[in-house]
C-alpha positions, 0 to 999 in steps of 0.5 A: 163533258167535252163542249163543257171543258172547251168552254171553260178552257176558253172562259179561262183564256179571256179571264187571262188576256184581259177581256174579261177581268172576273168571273160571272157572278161576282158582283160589285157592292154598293158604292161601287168606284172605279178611276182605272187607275191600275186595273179594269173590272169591267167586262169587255165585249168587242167580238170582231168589231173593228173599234173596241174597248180597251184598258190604258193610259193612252187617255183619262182624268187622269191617268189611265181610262177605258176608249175605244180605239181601232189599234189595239188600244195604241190610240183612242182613235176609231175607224170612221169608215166601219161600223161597230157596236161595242160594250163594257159593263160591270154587274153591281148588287143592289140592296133590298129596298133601294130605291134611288142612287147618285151616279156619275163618270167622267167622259169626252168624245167626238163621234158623230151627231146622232150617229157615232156615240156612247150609251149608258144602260141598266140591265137585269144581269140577266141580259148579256148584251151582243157585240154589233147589235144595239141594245133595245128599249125593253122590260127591265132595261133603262137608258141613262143618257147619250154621249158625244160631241165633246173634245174636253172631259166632261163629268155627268151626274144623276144625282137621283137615279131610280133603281128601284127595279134591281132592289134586291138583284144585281144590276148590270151597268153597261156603256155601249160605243156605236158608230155607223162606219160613215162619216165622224170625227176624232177622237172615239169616247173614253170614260173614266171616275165610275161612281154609284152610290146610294145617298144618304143626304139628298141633292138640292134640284131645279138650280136656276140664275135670275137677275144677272147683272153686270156686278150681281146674280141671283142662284136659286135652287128646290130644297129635297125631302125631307130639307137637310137639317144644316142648310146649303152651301153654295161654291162658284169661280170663273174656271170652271173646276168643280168643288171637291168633297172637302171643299168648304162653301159658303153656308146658306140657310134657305134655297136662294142667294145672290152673288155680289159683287161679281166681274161685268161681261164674265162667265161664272160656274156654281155649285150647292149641295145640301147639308144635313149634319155637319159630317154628312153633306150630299155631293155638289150639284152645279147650276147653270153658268152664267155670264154678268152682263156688259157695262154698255160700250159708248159710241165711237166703239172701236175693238182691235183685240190687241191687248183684251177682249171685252166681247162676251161668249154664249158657247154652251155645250157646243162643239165649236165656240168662240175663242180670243187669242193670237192664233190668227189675227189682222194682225195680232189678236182676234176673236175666231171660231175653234174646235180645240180650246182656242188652240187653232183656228178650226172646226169640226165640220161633222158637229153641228154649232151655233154661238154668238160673240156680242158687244153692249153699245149705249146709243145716244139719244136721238142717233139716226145713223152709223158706220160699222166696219169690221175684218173678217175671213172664213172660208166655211160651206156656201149657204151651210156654214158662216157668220152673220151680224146682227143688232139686238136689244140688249134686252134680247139674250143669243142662246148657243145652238139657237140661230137668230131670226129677224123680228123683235127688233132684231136686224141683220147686217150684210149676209152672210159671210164666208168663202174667203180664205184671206182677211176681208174689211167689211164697211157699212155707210148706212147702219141704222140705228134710230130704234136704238137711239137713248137704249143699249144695243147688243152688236152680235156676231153669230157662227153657224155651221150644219155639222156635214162637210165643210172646208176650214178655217171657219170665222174669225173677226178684229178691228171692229169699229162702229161710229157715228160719223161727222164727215160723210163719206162719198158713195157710188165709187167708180172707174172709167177709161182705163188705158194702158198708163191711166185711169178716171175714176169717180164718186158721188158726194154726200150731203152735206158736200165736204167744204175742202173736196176730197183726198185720193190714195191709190197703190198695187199692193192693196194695202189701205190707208189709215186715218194718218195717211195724207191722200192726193186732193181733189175738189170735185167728184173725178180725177184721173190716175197717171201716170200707171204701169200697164197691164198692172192692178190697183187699188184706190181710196177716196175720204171727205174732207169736211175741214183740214182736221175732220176728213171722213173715212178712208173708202174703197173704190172698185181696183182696176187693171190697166190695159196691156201693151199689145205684144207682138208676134212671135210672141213667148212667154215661158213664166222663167224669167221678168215678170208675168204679162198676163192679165188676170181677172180674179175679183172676189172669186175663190179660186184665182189665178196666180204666177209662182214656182208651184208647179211648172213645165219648167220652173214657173207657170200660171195657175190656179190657186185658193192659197195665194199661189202657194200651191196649185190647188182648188177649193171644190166646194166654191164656184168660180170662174176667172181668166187670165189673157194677153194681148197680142197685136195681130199684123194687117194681112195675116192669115194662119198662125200656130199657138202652142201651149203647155198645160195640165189640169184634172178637175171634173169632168164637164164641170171643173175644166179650161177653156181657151179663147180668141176675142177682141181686145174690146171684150173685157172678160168678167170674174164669175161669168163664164166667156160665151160664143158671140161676135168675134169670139173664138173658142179653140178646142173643147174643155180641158181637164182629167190630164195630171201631167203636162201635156203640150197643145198645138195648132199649126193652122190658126186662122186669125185672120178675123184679127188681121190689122187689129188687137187679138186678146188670147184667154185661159178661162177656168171654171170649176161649179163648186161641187166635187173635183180632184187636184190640181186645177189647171196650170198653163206654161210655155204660151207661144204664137208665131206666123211662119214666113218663107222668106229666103234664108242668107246661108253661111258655110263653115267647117268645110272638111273632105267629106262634110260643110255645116250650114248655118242660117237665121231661124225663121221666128215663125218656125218654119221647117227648111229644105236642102239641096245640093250637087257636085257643079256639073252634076243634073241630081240634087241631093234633098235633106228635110230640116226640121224647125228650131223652135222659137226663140232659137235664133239660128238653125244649123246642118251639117251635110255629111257623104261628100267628095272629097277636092269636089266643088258643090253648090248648095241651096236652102229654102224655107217651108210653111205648112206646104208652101216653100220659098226661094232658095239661097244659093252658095258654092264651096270645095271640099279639102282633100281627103286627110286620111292617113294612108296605109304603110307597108315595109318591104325589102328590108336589109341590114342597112336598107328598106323600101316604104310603100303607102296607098291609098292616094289622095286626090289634089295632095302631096305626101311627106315621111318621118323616121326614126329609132324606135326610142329616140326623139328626132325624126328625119323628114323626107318630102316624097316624090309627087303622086302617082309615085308611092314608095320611097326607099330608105338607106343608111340603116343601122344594123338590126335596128327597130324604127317606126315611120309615119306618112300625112299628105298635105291638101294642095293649096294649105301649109298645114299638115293633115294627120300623120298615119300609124307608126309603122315599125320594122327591124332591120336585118341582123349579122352573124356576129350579133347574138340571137334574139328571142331566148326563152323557155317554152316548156320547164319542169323540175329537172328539164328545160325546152329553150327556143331562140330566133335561128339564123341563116345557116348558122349553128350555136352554142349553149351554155348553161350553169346553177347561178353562183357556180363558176364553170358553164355546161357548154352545148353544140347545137345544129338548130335552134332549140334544146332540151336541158335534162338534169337540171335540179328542183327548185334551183336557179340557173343562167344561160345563154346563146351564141350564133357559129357562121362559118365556124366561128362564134358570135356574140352570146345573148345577156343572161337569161334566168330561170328556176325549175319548179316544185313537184305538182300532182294533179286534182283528183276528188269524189263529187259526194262522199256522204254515204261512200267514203274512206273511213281508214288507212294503215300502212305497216313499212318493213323497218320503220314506223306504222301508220293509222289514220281514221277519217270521216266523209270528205271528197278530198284530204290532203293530209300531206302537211300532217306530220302525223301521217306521214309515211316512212319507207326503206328504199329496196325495201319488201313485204310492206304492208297497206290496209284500206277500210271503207265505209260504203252503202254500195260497192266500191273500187280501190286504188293506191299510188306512191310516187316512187320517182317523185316525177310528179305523176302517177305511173301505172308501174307506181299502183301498189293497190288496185281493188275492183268493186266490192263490198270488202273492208278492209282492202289489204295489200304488199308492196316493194319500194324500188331501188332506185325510189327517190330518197329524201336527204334527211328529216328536214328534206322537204322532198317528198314523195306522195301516196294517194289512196282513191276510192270509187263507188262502182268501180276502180278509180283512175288517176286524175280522174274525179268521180261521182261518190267516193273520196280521195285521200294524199299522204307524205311519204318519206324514203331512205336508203338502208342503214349500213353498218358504220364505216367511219374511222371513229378518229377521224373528224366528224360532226353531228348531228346530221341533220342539225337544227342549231349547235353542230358538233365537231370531233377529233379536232385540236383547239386551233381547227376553224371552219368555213361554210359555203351553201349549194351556190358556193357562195360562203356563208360563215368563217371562224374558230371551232370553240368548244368543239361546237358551231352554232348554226342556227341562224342558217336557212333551211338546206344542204351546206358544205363546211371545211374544216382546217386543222392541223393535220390537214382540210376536211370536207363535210356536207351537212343539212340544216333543218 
């Protein structure tokens, strides 16, 4: 029961995800359709294979479809590299006595040739097929067909398929995707429009087309059994779209007809049904297309596709057709190969293809021979891949997928044509066409492709030109004695010789002339090119002229490049800048050297290249071998040189790699044929590839001395051998040689300081390293110094010697150094200056008026001069000091306690210039009695006290003052030494002081005013670490006279509840019998301790615990407490001075002020203290105000109509002036703060303090 509900749970799952849409046993009836449109009824079988079948709109004719795709249905793309078999099928009842049925569907694909394909089955619904495994011929089982190599949709059609087997049962029809995981092209198969029927009016079969003509067609087609009762109806048009059921034919009443009058050279599709009542017609079956025949070309034919094709296609059912477009073209139009409707220029090389694009061509009577030309290029695979040119009857018909072989009048032109990635121009002198003189002759050329591997674009073709001529063209074109500035070239004449000789045009560009274009004449069979630009290639045509007005065609001769202009050594070419110098030998080769900015070491290079130079890449399927060279005049006697080049290259192993050589200037590389050893040649190193970055090669010792006196011609020679290889090929920059000399260098001296000299001497070109010596003149011992080449062209090589003496004379010398052979010596001398560093500066002896300057060290051959001045002045005093070895100097005339700055520099014996001045050294001279002392400062302020320091005098004593700033009087101190503790003073409140010397009982000057403010009351951090399991849950304080106070919390390690009016703490200073109740919240014991701040110091001392509870699990702890008399007390409710309580708990212990600890909490509160009320003693006639403290209107009793009123604030400054209306003052603009008011009435001044909140 269990294994039965585990798959029902999951039957039902699929059912639900999609993958199968009905359950078993429900089975479609006849007829049975299915465009996909909304929902899919087919029962998908994918398993875990990587390609699967699924339902969407990614793909269908139209709308949605059922493909194959690897992402989830994302795409209808396939992972080639894995295998997979996979299946969709739906279960269909057949009726009891069927026998036969029309099927069809819509399906497109690629896959694979004879691997990566779709089948179509039928099955008993017995048979359940198996994700990845094939279905199996076996009882039962029918195939229907296999499916692949088709980009566009195509419909296929059974009109008469036997299912006779099923009659009675339920069939099962499955599509099965197969692919192999090697290899195949996309996209993967998709299917759309199942249809099966049973019908009930019979196909017409055997549809055949005879006697096609250019204007006419006969179609002719086998009646079924029994005949349709109403005839046929037959539908043809040249797009290829398909009739519809509704679609009405033309009536034929037996089972031929002709076509007449159809289009020459145009491609018709037709179809026939049969029908048997006027309501019950059979479906449309399509016949073989077919194409009218030409109406024959005449000769001189000529086709440059600019505007039409007139060229007909056999392409069939094949994967890769020819197509006329604009895709590519020389230029324009063209006909070409393409895999996509003429989209691209591109094929599918894993599909095998063969098709033809042929031309119908009247030759004349009693024609012998002809020129064909035709542009052409297509890259395709070496023997595998290309087109051929073929001359047929026209009686002869090329069938897609079937190769022409010679015989029967069938004749090749040229061979095969392919690996040419830019357009080529094919010319043929010599086409004969005597077999076809008086017939029509069919022109064809043929793509053929293997389907396994292959490199794009594959062909294309313009500008065919075929005629016959009247002017001859020469032949055997040749070139000879090629200099550096000119060249012969030569032909042979034809026969007839041409009665006006011949024309000549040559370019570098390669463009050929037309017909229009006027050629140099020449009337014999040789001319020379002069003059031409070195080591440049170009291009040449000669034509016959037969008479002014009938010259032949312009014909190519072999291009040539000029000779270079040897270069001289040293010799570099870095590719950066003016043109390329090297030469190079490409020919027909694919694979060809090019200088561009595609890669570089910097900037530009040399390199190989199969798209023109615009990239460094290679086409690893064509062999090729070229070399790019230069030649370099070797000078006679010459032995060892050093070559150096940049390069790098991957390529193959010992088949795709750069060799180097050494050879003379009379051995002319070939492309395509591989450089071998032989007399006077000289490979360097071995083959040069698997290196993808740029890698440097040097060769110090390069023996050329088999060159001395003669031209050497230094090759980089590619090869790669047409199979396999990885990118880039090979890329050269940076190509250097140069002979080192030792040729005694001529040194220039500059920048001679104290300690250093730069040498400056010409680089030798051949790069030469160099040696330094040099020595005080006197001394026995050279000092040496290696310096390393610049390398060329670097003109000069520099160093600068460092360490010297300073006033010191040396002499110096340089010599060159090649390999290990070192040359002459220079020879030069010069003196260091003296040493110009600033010396060090003390001041002594310093007095009122006077000081003593000392400087050291002293510097040899140097004199020394001082400056001076007021420390923020800008005139300097200047005093030249008294000759070496003397290095003091004393200054006089000094201002009292004044602060100046000096500077000493020496001067080198000799100059006028200044060398740099020393750090300004500062000083202050002394300062008398009566000035007052410097230095006043605070060292230590707390909210009532002061510690004040200043600079002490000699046996002086001082004098203190101090005062709240804005009160007129001082507080005046004696004091015997120089510092003073001021006690007394009030938080938060600013004051000024100052100082004054006393010598001798009289008193100096006082110092300016120095201010300061005393600061707030600040306690000190306390907290637990952790509170989550120990903390203080609650605290109650019932005073004795005021307010209680509660307050619940939760875990904090600290609170600060001192700016919470709700918790604030009121207290009676003197006060008794308080009360205070801690709860606690704890896992484990804990302490308690409780502090009030009675003096508000802004400590917590031991006299200030009112709690102290050792570790215990109690709750609450409780506790009295006294408030001492003379406790701080707050001057009203909007005093902000406070006091604090701070209430700490600690697990495992009681906890100590200004001490965190591990686990507990702790909490401040604000506490407010006041005296004890006292009965009222005020005489209730006198003047009083209220309320006190105010916030905004104060009061005024007992008082006339003409009282007024002054109010000053605690600095005595007046604040506010005026009459008392109403007996009240509004005050509410005033700060926060204590203010005494006056008030002037006519029985006299009162005198009251109030505070504003």
């Amino acid at each position: 029961m269990k294994k039965f509900s585990t798959v029902l749970i999951l039957l039902l799952c699929l059912m639900n995800i999609g993958f199968i849409p009905k359950a078993y046993g429900q089975a479609a009836t006849l007829p049975y359709t299915q465009d996909f449109s909304t929902t899919n009824d087919l029962t998908i079988l994918n398993g875990t294979q990587p390609n699967k079948w699924f339902h969407g709109a990614v793909t269908g004719n139209p709308g949605s479809s059922l493909y194959i795709s690897n992402d989830n249905g994302a795409t209808n793309g396939y992972n080639v590299s894995s295998a997979s078999v996979v299946q969709a099928y739906r279960d269909i009842t057949i009726p009891a006595g069927s026998t036969i049925s029309t099927f069809s569907f819509d399906w497109k694909g690629v896959g694979e040739n004879g691997w990566d394909y779709l089948r179509v089955w039928l099955v008993p619904a017995t048979f359940t097929p198996t994700p990845g495994t094939q279905i199996a011929a076996g009882a039962g089982r029918t195939q229907v067909g296999q499916f692949n190599l088709q980009t566009t949709w195509q419909t296929f059609v059974s009109p008469t398929l036997n299912i006779s087997a099923y009659a009675g049962n339920t069939m099962r029809l499955v599509f099965e995707w197969r692919n192999d995981g090697i290899l195949g092209a996309q996209p993967a198969i998709a299917i759309d429009n199942i249809n099966l029927f049973i019908p009930t009016c019979l196909v017409p079969m055997g549809q055949t087309t005879s006697a096609v003509t250019a204007t006419s067609a006969t179609l002719s087609w086998t009646a079924p059994t029994p005949a349709p009762a109403n005839g046929y109806q037959i539908y043809y048009n040249t797009t290829g779209v398909p009739p519809t059921g509704a679609t009405v034919g033309t009536p034929v009443t037996g089972t031929s007809t002709t076509l007449n009058p159809l289009t020459p050279n145009t491609t018709y599709y037709w179809w026939v049904r049969a029908v048997c009542s006027p309501t019950d017609s059979s479906m449309w079956m399509p016949g073989p297309n077919f194409t009218t025949t030409q109406i024959p070309a005449t000769i001189p034919y000529l086709q440059n596709f600019n505007t039409t094709n007139d060229l007909g296609f056999t392409s069939g059912t094949q994967p890769n057709k020819w197509y006329f477009g604009n895709v590519v073209g020389n230029p324009g139009n063209s006909i070409y190969i393409s895999n996509d409707n003429g989209v691209t220029n591109g094929y599918n090389v894993n599909s095998s293809s063969v098709v033809h694009a042929y031309r119908d061509i009247t030759v004349p009577t009693g024609t012998t021979l002809a020129y064909l030309l035709f542009d052409w290029k297509g890259f395709g695979e070496s023997t595998f891949d290309y087109l051929r040119v073929w001359m047929v009857p026209s009686s002869f018909v090329p069938v897609a997928g079937t190769q022409i072989t010679a015989g029967g009048g069938r004749i090749q032109i040229g061979g095969n044509f392919n690996q040419q990635l830019t357009w080529q121009n094919y010319l043929n002198t010599a086409v004969n066409l005597s077999t076809f003189a008086g017939s029509t002759m069919r022109l064809v050329f043929e793509w053929r492709n293997d389907g396994i591997i292959g490199t794009q674009p594959p062909i294309a073709v313009d500008n065919i030109n075929l005629f016959i001529p009247s002017c001859f063209v020469p032949t055997a074109m040749g070139v000879t004695t090629v200099t550096s500035t000119t060249a012969t070239i030569n032909w042979t004449a034809p026969t007839p010789a041409p009665a006006s000789g011949y024309q000549v045009f040559f370019n570098t560009t390669g463009i050929p002339p037309t017909g229009a274009t006027a050629g140099t004449p020449v009337t014999g069979t040789s001319t020379t090119l002069t003059p031409l630009t070195p080591n440049t290639t170009y291009y040449w045509w000669v034509r016959s002229m037969c008479s002014p007005t009938n010259p032949s065609i312009w014909v190519a001769g072999p291009s040539f490049t000029t000779t270079q202009i040897p270069a001289t050594i040293p010799y570099y070419q870095p590719f950066t800048t003016g043109p390329n110098d090297f030469g190079f030998t490409s020919g027909t080769q694919t694979n060809k050297w090019f200088m561009g900015a595609a890669t570089g070491n910097t900037g530009n290079s040399i390199y190989i290249s199969n798209d023109a130079g615009a990239t460094n890449s290679y086409t690893i399927t064509s062999a090729s071998t070229v070399h790019a060279y230069r030649d370099i005049a070797v000078p006679a006697g010459t032995t060892i040189a050093k070559l150096s080049f940049d390069w790098k290259a991957v390529g193959e192993s010992s088949f795709d790699y750069l060799r180097v050589w050494l050879v003379p200037a009379t051995y002319m590389p070939t492309a395509g044929t591989l450089i071998t050893a032989g007399t006077g040649r000289i490979q360097l190193g071995t083959n040069y590839n698997q290196q993808a970055t740029w890698l440097g090669y040097l060769n110090s010792t390069l023996n050329l001395s088999s060159f001395a006196g003669n031209t050497m011609r230094l090759v980089f020679e590619w090869r790669n051998d047409g199979s396999g290889g990885t990118q880039p090929p090979v890329a050269i920059d940076n190509v250097k040689l140069v002979i080192c000399k030792t040729t005694t260098p001529v040194v220039t001296l500059t920048n001679v300081t104290h300690n250093s000299v730069t040498l400056t001497w010409p680089q030798d070109s051949g790069e030469a390293s160099y040696t330094i010596r040099y020595r005080p003149i006197g001394s026995t011992t050279w000092q040496t110094v290696a310096v390393p080449a610049q390398p060329y062209p670097t003109p000069t090589n520099t160093y600068t010697l460092t360490g010297l003496q300073s006033a010191t004379q040396y002499e110096v010398e340089v010599a060159a150094i090649c390999n290990t052979t070192t040359g002459g010596y220079s020879h030069n001398q010069f003196l260091t200056r003296c040493d110009p560093t600033p010396p060090n500066v003390t001041i002594s002896n310093i007095t009122t008026t006077t000081a003593l300057v000392t400087w050291t060290p002293l510097a040899a051959s140097a004199t020394y001069t001082m400056r001076y001045r007021v420390v923020g002045t800008t005139t300097w005093t200047t005093v030249n000091l008294p000759a070496p070895p003397a290095n003091n100097y004393p200054l006089t005339g000094l201002s009292v306690y004044t602060t100046y700055e000096v500077q000493i520099a020496n001067k080198c014996d000799g100059e006028t210039t200044l060398n740099p001045w020393s750090t300004p050294k500062v000083f202050t001279t002394e300062r008398t009695c009566e000035i007052p002392p410097p230095g006043l400062t605070i060292t230590s302020l707390t909210p009532t006290s002061a510690v004040v320091v200043w600079d002490p005098f000699p046996g002086a004593t001082y004098i203190l003052r101090y005062r709240k700033v804005g009160i007129p009087s001082w507080t005046t101190i004696a004091v015997p030494t120089n510092t003073y503790t001021i006690n007394g003073l009030l938080e938060l409140t600013k004051y000024e002081m100052q100082v004054a010397n006393v010598c001798s009982g009289t008193p100096g000057n006082f110092t300016p005013l120095y201010f300061f403010t005393t600061p707030t009351v600040i306690y000190c951090q306390m907290s637990g670490q952790s509170s989550a399991t120990d903390y203080i849950s609650k605290v109650t304080v019932k005073p004795n006279g005021k307010p209680n106070m509660e307050n619940a919390s939760v875990a904090s390690n600290y609170t600060d509840y001192t700016g919470n009016p709700a918790t604030f703490i009121e207290l009676i200073q003197g006060s008794t019998g308080n009360q205070i109740s801690i709860e606690k919240t704890v896992t484990n014991e804990a302490g308690v301790a409780v502090w009030i701040d009675f003096d508000r110091s802004g400590t917590f001392d031991p006299n200030e615990r009112i709690v102290a509870a050792g570790p215990n699990t109690t709750t609450p702890i409780t506790g009295t407490f006294s408030v001492p008399a003379n406790a701080f007390v707050s001057a009203g409710s909007a005093d902000y001075k406070y006091v604090v309580m701070r209430v700490a708990m600690q697990r495992g212990g009681i906890p100590v002020n200004c001490t965190s600890f591990p686990y507990g909490e702790v909490e401040d509160y604000t506490v407010r203290i006041s005296k004890v009320p006292v009965p009222n003693s005020l005489n209730q006639d006198d003047i009083m105000i209220y309320p006190n403290p105010v916030s905004s209107v104060l009061h005024v009793k007992n008082i006339s109509s003409k009282a007024g009123y002054k109010i000053y604030n605690s600095a005595g400054q007046l604040i506010s002036d005026g009459f008392i209306l109403n007996n009240q003052i509004n005050v509410s603009k005033l700060i926060s703060g204590v203010y005494v008011i006056y008030i002037e009435d006519v029985e006299g001044t009162v005198q009251k303090k109030f505070i504003k909140e």
